[in-house]
N, C-alpha and C positions, 0 to 999 in steps of 0.2 A: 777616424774622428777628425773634428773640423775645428778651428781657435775663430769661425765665425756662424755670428746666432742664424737660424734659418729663415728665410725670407716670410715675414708676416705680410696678411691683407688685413685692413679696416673687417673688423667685424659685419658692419652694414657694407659693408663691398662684397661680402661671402655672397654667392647664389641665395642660401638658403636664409641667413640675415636679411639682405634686402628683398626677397618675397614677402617675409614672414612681417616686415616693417608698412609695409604697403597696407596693410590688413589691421582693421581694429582687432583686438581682442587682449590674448597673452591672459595670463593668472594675475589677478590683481587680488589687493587684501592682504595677501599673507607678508608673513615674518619669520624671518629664519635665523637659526644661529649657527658662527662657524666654530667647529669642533676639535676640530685636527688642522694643522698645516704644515705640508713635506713635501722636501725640492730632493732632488739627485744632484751631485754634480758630473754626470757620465752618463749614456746610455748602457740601462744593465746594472747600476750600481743600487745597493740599497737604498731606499730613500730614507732620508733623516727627518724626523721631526724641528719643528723653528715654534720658539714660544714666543716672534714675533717675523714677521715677514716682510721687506721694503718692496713693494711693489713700481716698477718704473713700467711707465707709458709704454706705449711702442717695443715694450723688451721683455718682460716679461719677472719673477720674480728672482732678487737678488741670491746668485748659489747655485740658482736653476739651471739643470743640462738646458732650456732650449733658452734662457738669458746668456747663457756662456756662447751656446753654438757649440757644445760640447754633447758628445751623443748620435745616435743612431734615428735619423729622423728622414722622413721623405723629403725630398727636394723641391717638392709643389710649396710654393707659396700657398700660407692657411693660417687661419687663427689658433691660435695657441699658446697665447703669453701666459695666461692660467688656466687650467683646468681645475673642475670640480665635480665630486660625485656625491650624492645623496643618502646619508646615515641610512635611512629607511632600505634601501637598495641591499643594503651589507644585510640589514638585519634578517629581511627577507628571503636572501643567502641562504642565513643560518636556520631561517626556518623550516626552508626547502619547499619556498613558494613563490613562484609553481614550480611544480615536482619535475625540473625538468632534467637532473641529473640524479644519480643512485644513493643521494641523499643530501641531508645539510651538509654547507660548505663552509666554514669558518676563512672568510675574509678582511685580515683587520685593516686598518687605512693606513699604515705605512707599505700595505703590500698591491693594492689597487694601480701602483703608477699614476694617480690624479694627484696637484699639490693644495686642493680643498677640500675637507670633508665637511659637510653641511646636513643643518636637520631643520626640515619645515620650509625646504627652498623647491619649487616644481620647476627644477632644471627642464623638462620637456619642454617647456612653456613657456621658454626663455629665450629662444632663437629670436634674436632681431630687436631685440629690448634690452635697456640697461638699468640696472641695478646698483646699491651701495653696499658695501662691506664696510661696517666700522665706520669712524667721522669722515673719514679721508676717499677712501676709495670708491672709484664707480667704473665698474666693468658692464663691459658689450658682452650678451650674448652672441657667438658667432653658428657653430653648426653643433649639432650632438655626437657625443661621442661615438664610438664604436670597438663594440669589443676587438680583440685580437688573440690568433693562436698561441702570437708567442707570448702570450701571459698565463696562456695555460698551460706552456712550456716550462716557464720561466719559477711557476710555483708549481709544476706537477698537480693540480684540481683542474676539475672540468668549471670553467668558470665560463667559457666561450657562450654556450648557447642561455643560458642563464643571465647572463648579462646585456644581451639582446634588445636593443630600444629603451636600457635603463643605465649606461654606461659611462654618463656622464656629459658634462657641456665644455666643451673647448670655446673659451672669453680673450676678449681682448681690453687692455689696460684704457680706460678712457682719461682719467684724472690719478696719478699715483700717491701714494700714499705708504703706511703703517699699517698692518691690519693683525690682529690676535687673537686665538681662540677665545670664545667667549662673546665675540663681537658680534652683533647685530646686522641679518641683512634685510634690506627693504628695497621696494619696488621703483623704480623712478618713473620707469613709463612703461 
């Protein structure tokens, strides 16, 4: 373990941000709400629920292993001050759609390792674009998540191949702020 946070890049400095920024397009229209929000303080530790959340610029959320520099993280400089995954994603899960493991999988959002849960937000579609949470905040898309083994280690479920291209969006803090389930996200560009 490290007592410093792990070296972040500008969201539009990712590869994959500043491609995606060059290009009209992204999902516009929609509206989304956040649901859940849970930080760790360690890599490996349960995550906790927050019925509100201080998000700071450049660091990431206040409690959070990767705001601390507390935890188990790669050494590559990466966006990462918040992550987020998609209600519909879990739900889906549990539907066992697609059938890609020996049945439903019961996933709740403290156990995901992301510290957003969202419904009605197309995190795919977010790479390179920024967005509001709540009155105060506005996060950069930076690259999409990707699943990992050791979460299907970590909870004993085949959650690895099932989660595949749906894993969630690693953001970077553009304006910080407050933000609380309940709270409204909307598109900025």
């Amino acid at each position: 373990m490290t007592d410093t946070p792990p070296s972040m890049v500008e969201a539009f400095a990712h590869p994959q941000g500043s491609a995606a920024r060059a290009q009209p397009g992204g999902a516009e229209g929609w509206q989304g709400v956040l649901l859940h929000i849970h930080v760790a303080p360690e890599g490996s530790a349960a995550m906790r629920p927050l019925a509100e959340a201080v998000c700071v610029a450049g660091r990431g959320i206040e409690g959070d292993r990767y705001f601390l520099g507390t935890g188990t993280y790669s050494p590559k400089p990466e966006v990462r001050e918040v992550t987020l995954i998609e209600q519909e994603v879990l739900d889906a899960l549990q539907r066992n759609d697609p059938p890609l493991q020996g049945g439903p999988v019961l996933l709740r959002p403290e156990e995901h390792r992301r510290n957003l849960t969202v419904r009605g937000v197309p995190l795919n579609h977010l790479v390179g674009r920024r967005f509001r949470v709540g009155a105060e905040v506005i996060l950069r898309g930076g690259r999409l998540n990707f699943p990992c083994k050791y979460l299907e280690k970590l909870l004993n479920r085949p959650v690895f191949l099932p989660l595949y291209n749906r894993s969630g969006l690693n953001c970077s803090i553009e304006q910080g702020g407050v933000i609380r389930p309940g709270d409204t996200l909307v598109a900025l560009d």
